[in-house]
C-alpha positions in Angstrom: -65.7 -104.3 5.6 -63.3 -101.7 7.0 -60.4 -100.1 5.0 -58.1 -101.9 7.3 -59.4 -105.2 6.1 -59.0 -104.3 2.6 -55.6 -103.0 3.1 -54.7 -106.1 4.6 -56.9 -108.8 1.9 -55.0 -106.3 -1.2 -51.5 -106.7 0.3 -52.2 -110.5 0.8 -53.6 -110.7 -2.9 -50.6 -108.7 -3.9 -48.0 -110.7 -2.1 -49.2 -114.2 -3.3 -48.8 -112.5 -7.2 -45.5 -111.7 -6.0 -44.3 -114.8 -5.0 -44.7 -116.2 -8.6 -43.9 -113.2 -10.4 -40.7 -111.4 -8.5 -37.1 -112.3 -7.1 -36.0 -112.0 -3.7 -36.3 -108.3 -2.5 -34.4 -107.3 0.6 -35.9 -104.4 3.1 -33.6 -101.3 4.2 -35.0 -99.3 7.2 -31.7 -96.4 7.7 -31.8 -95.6 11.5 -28.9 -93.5 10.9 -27.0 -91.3 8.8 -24.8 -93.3 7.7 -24.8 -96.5 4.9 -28.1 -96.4 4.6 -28.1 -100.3 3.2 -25.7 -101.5 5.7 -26.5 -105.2 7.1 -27.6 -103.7 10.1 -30.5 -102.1 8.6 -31.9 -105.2 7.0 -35.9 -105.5 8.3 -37.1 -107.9 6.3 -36.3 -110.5 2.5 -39.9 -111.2 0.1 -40.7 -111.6 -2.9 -41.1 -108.2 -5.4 -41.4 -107.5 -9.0 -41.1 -103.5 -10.6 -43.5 -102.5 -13.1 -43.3 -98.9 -14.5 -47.0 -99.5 -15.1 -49.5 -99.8 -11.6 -51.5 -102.7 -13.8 -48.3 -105.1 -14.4 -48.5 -106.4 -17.3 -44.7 -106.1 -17.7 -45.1 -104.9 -21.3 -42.7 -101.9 -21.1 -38.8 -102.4 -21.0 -37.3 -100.5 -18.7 -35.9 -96.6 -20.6 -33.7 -94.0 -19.3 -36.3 -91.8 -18.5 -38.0 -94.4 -16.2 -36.8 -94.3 -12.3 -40.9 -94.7 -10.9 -41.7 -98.1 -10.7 -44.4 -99.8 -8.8 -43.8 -102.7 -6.4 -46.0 -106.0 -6.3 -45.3 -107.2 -3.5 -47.1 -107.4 0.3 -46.7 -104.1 1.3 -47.0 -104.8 4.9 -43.5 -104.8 5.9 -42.9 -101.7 4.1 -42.8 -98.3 5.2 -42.0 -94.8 3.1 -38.3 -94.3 3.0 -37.0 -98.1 3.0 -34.8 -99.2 0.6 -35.3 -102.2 -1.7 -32.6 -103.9 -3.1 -34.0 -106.5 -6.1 -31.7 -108.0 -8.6 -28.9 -106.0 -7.9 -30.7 -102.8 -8.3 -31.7 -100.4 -5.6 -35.0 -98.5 -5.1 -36.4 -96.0 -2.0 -40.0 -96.1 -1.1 -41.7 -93.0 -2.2 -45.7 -94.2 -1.0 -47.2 -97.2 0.6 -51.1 -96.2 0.1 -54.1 -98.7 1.7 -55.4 -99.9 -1.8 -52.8 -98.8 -4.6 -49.1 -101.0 -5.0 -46.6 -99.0 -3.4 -44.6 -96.7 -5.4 -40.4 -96.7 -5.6 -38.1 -94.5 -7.2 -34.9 -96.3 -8.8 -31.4 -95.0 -7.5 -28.2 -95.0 -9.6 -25.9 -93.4 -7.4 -24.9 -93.5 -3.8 -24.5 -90.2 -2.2 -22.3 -88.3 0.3 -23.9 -84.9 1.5 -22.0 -82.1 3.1 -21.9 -79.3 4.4 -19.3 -76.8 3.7 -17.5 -74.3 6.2 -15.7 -71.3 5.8 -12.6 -71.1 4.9 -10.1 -68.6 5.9 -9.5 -65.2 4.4 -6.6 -65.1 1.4 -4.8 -61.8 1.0 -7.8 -60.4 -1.0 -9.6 -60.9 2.2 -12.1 -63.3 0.6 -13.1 -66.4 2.8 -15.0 -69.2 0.8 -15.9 -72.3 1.5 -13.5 -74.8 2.5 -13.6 -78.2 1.3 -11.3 -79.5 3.6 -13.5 -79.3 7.0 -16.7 -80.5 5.5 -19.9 -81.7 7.8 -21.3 -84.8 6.8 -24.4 -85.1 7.3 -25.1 -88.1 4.8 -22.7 -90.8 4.2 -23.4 -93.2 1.4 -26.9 -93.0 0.4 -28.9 -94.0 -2.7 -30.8 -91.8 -4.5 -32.0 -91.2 -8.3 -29.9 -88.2 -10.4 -31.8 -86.8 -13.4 -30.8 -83.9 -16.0 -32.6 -80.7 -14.6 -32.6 -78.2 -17.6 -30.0 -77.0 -19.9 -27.4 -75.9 -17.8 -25.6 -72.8 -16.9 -23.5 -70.7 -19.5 -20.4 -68.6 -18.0 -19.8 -65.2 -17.4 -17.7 -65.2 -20.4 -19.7 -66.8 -23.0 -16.8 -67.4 -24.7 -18.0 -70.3 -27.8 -15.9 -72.6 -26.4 -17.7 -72.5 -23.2 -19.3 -75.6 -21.9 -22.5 -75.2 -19.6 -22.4 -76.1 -15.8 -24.4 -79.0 -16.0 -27.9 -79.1 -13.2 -29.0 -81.9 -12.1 -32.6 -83.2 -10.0 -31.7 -85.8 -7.4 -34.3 -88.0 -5.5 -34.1 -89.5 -2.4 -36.1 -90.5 1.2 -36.0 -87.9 3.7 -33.2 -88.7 6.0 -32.3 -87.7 9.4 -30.2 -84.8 8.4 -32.0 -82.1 7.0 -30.5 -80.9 3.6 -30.2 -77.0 3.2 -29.1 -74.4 0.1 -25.4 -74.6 -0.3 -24.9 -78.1 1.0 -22.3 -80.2 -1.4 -23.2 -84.0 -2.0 -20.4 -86.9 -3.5 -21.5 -89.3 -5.8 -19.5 -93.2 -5.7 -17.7 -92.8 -8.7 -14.0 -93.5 -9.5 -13.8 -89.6 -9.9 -16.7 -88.5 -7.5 -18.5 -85.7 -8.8 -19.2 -82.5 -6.6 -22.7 -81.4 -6.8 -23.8 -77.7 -4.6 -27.3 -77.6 -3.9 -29.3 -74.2 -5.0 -32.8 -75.7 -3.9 -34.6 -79.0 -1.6 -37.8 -79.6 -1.7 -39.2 -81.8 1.4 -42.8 -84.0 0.9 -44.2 -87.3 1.9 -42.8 -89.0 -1.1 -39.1 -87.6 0.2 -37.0 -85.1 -0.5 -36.1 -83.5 -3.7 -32.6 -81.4 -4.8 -32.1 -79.3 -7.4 -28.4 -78.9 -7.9 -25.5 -77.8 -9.9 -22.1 -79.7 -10.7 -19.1 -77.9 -9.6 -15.2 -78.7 -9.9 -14.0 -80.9 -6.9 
């Protein structure tokens, strides 16, 4: 018996667990940059359940810390960067191996990603960036935001001080590519303003490292 068969007897075995086990799961494929869970983009509705645990035994609530969950459900409509939409929460799909469940990364927020153009000179002769004439390069997508580190003190260090707060976002790679500097928008009431200061690209998707700034 060939891998392929496997593949195919596991996702089977996996769906047919599903089907008594999960909810309705709808399937995301973006083709574009924008809304990445826009109607349009709907590929396929089957049953799914989230573990955080690959054995699920659904034995472990759900904590802050957790956004990795792993999917039972047939795998064979998915693909690595879909989104999942289950029970009114939305995941991405980080892997879709031949024998192990798929993996998907929970997202909280829906970003907006920018990218910032220089503004003109003031009578100091200093030209920063404008936020007025931003690229988008992203326009409402969903992706996990974590706590990265401690934050940044000011130059004053006065005690009053509070740190600028970093923060670790994950999300699939998109067809924009995401570079130092860029500015993403989060969905809430008062969006926060986030700069990125580093993006690392792999076949799970792409992760940011960025700081919160003033909008």
């Amino acid at each position: 018996m060939d891998i392929s068969a496997i593949r195919a007897k596991l996702r089977a075995g996996y769906g047919k667990a599903a089907a008594k086990l999960g909810n309705a799961c709808a399937i995301y494929r973006p083709g574009t940059a924008d809304a990445a869970i826009a109607a349009g983009n709907l590929v396929a509705t089957q049953p799914a359940a989230f573990d955080t645990a690959a054995r699920f035994s659904f034995a472990s609530p759900t904590s802050f810390d957790n956004r990795a969950f792993y999917v039972l459900t047939d795998a064979t409509a998915l693909a690595v960067g879909d989104y999942l939409v289950a029970s009114g929460l939305t995941y991405f799909v980080a892997t879709c191996d031949d024998i192990a469940p798929p993996l998907a990364i929970r997202c909280d927020r829906m970003l907006t990603i920018r990218r910032p153009q220089s503004g003109s000179p003031g009578s100091d002769y200093y030209g920063s960036d404008s936020t007025t004439n931003e690229a988008t390069l992203l326009t409402s997508w969903p992706a996990a935001l974590t706590e990265s580190g401690n934050g940044q003190g000011t130059l004053s260090n006065l005690p009053g001080d509070v740190r600028s707060p970093w923060v670790k976002v994950l999300m699939p790679a998109g067809p924009a590519q995401i570079e130092f500097a860029d500015v993403m928008y989060d969905d809430l009431a008062t969006p926060s303003r986030y700069i990125v200061s580093g993006v690392l690209y792999s076949p799970l998707g792409c992760e940011i490292t960025a700081s919160q700034a003033e909008i």
